[in-house]
N, C-alpha and C positions, 0 to 999 in steps of 0.2 A: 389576269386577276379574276377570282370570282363571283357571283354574284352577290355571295355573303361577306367578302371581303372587301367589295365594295359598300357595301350597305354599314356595316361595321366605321369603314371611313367617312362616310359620309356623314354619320350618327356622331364620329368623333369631332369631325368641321361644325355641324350643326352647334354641338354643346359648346365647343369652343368660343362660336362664334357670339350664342347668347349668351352667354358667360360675361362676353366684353362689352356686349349693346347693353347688359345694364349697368355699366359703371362710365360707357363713353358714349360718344353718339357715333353713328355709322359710319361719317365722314372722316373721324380721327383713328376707325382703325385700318391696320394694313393688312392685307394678304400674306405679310412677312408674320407679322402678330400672331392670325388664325392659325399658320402653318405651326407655329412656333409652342400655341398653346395648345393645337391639337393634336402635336406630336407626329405630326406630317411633314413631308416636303412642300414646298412650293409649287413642285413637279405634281407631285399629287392631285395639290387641291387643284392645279385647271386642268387638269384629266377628267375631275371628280366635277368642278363648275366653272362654269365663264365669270362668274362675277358675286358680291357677298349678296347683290339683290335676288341671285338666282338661289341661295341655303334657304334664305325665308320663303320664296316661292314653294321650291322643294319640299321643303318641314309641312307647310299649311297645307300643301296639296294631299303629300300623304297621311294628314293629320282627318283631312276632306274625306278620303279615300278610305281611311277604315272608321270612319264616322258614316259613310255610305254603306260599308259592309252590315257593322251593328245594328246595321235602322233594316236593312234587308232580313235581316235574322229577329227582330224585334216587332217588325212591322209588319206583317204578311200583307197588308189591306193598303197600307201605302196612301193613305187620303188625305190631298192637300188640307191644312187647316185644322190634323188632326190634335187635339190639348195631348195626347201621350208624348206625341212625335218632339211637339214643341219642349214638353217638360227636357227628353231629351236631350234635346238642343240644348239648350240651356245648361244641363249639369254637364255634356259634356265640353262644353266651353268655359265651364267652371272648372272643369279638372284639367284645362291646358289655358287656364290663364295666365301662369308668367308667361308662358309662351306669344301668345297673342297681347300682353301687355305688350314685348320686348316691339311687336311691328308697329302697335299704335306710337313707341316711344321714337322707333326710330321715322317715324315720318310715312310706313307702310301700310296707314289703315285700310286703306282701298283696296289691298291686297284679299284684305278678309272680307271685304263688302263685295268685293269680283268672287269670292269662290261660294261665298253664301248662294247669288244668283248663280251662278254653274252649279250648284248644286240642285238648287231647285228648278231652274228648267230641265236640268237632265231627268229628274227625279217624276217632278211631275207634268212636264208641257211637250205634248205629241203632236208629230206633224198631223193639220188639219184641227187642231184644237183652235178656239179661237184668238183674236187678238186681244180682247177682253181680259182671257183665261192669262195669255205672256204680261198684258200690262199689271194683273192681280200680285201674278209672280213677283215680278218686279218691285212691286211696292212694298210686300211683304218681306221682301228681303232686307229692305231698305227701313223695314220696323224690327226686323232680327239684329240687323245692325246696331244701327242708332241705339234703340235699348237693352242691346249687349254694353255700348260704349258706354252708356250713362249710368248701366248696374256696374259698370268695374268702376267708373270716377267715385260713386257713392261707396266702393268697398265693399258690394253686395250688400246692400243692407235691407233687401228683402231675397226669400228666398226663390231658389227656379223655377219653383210653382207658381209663388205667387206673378211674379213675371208671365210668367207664360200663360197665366189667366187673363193678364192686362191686355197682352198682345190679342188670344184669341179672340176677345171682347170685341173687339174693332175688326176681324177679319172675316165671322161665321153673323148670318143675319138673322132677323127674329128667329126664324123656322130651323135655327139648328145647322142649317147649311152654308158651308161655306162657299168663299165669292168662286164666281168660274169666270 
């Protein structure tokens, strides 16, 4: 099989399978189900994964992953705490929100809170940086989070900007610079 034609299957599992996590919950569907609505085998789909907790892993990661490219292409300067970076952030989590609703729904939100932090320590924390700089990380993620979750319960009802003003507010200190 090739590597498009895996890609292809795997995109068909993925839809299939949010398809069914917003009208059931994770536990009521089968592998028979996914195979059946994706127009796959059985045989397929554990070729393709071990398990439905591994499609959402999968989706979010490559979801991470060309979110990593665009910030590379968008970013040249790469500076933790920067307001563009985070506007970013922000709309592009706006623009795969059913998606990320479908993990908060099925019970998977931690999934997005773990790739937020791999994100950002890939992104910004080098070996020999200090332990300050990884607990900063840390915390920040855990305010991208949280105030991702609580802008989707309100329905966004302000916009990525102004979010990501609120967040920066709290992370960069008088002098413009953010925490290390």
């Amino acid at each position: 099989m090739s590597k498009t034609d895996n890609t292809i299957i795997k995109e068909c599992i993925t839809t299939a399978f949010v398809k069914l996590l917003k009208s059931k919950p994770i536990s009521k569907i089968s592998i028979t189900e996914i195979s059946k609505v994706s127009g796959v085998s059985r045989m397929t789909f554990y070729r393709t994964f071990t398990s439905k907790e591994e499609i959402l892993t999968n989706h979010l990661y490559y979801l991470i992953d060309k979110f990593r490219i665009e910030s590379k292409e968008l970013y040249k300067n790469n500076v933790f705490g920067d307001i563009e970076a985070l506007n970013h952030c922000f709309a592009y989590c706006n623009e795969y929100r059913e998606f990320i609703a479908v993990i908060f729904k099925a019970g998977f939100s931690t999934l997005f809170l773990q790739a937020i932090i791999q994100y950002l320590l890939d992104a910004y924390y080098k070996p020999g940086d200090s332990i300050r700089k990884y607990y900063s990380l840390q915390c920040y993620a855990g305010a991208i989070y949280n105030a991702y979750a609580t802008w989707d319960k309100n329905n966004h009802d302000i916009s990525a900007q102004e979010l990501s003003e609120l967040i920066h507010e709290y992370f960069v200190n008088k002098n413009g610079d953010s925490i290390q």
